[in-house]
N, C-alpha and C positions, 0 to 999 in steps of 0.2 A: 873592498868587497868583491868585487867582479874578478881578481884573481882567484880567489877564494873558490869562485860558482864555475870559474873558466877550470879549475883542476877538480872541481867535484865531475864536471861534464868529461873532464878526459880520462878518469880513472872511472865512470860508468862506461866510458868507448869501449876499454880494454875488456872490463869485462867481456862484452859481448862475445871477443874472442875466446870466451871459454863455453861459448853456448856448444858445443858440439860435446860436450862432456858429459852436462844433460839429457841429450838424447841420445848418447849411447845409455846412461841408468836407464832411464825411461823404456827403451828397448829391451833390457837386461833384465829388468823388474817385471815389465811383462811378461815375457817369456816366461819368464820363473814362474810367474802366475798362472799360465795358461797349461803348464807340463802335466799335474798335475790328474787339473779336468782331463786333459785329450788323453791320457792313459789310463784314467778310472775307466772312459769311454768305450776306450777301444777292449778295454778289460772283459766289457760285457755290454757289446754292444745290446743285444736284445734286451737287455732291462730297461737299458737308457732309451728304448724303441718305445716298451711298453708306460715306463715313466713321461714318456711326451703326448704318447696317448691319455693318460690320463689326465696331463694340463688340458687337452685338447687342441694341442696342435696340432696341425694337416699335415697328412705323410708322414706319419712318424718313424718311419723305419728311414725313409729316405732322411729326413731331417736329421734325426739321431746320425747317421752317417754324415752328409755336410757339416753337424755342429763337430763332429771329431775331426773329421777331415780339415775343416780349417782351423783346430785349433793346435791339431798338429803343424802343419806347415806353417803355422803362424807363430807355433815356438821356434821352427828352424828359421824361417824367414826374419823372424825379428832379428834373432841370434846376428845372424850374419848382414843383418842391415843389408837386406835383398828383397826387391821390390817393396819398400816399406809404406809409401806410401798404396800401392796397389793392396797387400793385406789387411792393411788396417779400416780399408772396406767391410768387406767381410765380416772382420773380429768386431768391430765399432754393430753390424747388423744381431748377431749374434750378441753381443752384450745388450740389445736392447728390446731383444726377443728373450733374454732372461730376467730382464730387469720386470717387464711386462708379464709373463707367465709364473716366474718362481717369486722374485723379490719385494713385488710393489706393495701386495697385497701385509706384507709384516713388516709395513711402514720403513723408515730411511736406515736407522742405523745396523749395524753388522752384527753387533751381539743377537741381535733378534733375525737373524737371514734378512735383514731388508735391504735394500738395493744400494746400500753406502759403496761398498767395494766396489761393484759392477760399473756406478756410478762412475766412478776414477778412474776405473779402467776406460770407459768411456772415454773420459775426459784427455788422458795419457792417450790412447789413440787418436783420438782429433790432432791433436798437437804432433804426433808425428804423420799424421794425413796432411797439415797445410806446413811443415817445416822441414818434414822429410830424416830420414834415417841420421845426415846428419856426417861429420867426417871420418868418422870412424866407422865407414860403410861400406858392404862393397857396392849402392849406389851410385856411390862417392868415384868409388875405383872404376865403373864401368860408364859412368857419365862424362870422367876426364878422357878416357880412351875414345868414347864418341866424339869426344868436342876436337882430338885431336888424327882423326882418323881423314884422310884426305876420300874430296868427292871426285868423282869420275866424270 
């Protein structure tokens, strides 16, 4: 039995080594999601100014610009797994400033606009907030060049 539990424990090791393939989708999938919104946005911003006015959110022109702006950068940034976890600040603040003004209010699931999607989006950014972009990043590429970069 214990051979058994000793090869179920070393072929879940292996897996792990394929964790970096998940957070490349996960980054990819965002992205895609976010393209989107940030071009409706920027399509027209002043509607989207006057639409947050009417949820009553504060500064709506400047917000409507922030919620474009970073979900702009937040498709390229994902994209290239650059500064991933510093984005997904933002996008994580922004999903829960939607989740709260557009979504909450027509309960959970999607079919009805309620906060299910936004919700995962959420969820998908936490995950790459405390795991990081991941190896297929240029994180990945600019954290190895620090680590190997001589001090003075």
């Amino acid at each position: 039995m214990k051979p058994l539990i000793q090869s179920y424990y070393n072929s879940t090791l292996r897996l792990l080594q394929l964790k970096d393939i998940p957070l490349l989708l996960v980054r990819l999938v965002l992205a895609y999601g976010f393209f989107m919104p940030a071009k409706m946005k920027w399509s027209d911003i002043g509607s989207i100014a006057d639409w947050f006015q009417s949820l009553h959110i504060p500064f709506p022109t400047l917000n409507a610009y922030l919620a474009a702006s970073t979900e702009a950068v937040g498709v390229a940034f994902l994209i290239l797994g650059l500064g991933t976890r510093i984005i997904a600040i933002p996008l994580m603040v922004t999903m829960l400033v939607a989740i709260k003004t557009v979504h909450w209010a027509n309960g959970f699931e999607a079919g009805n606009n309620g906060y299910e999607i936004p919700l995962y989006y959420l969820l998908m950014l936490l995950i790459l907030f405390v795991y990081g972009g991941g190896k297929f990043s240029l994180d990945r590429v600019i954290d190895k060049r620090l680590q190997h970069q001589p001090s003075y």
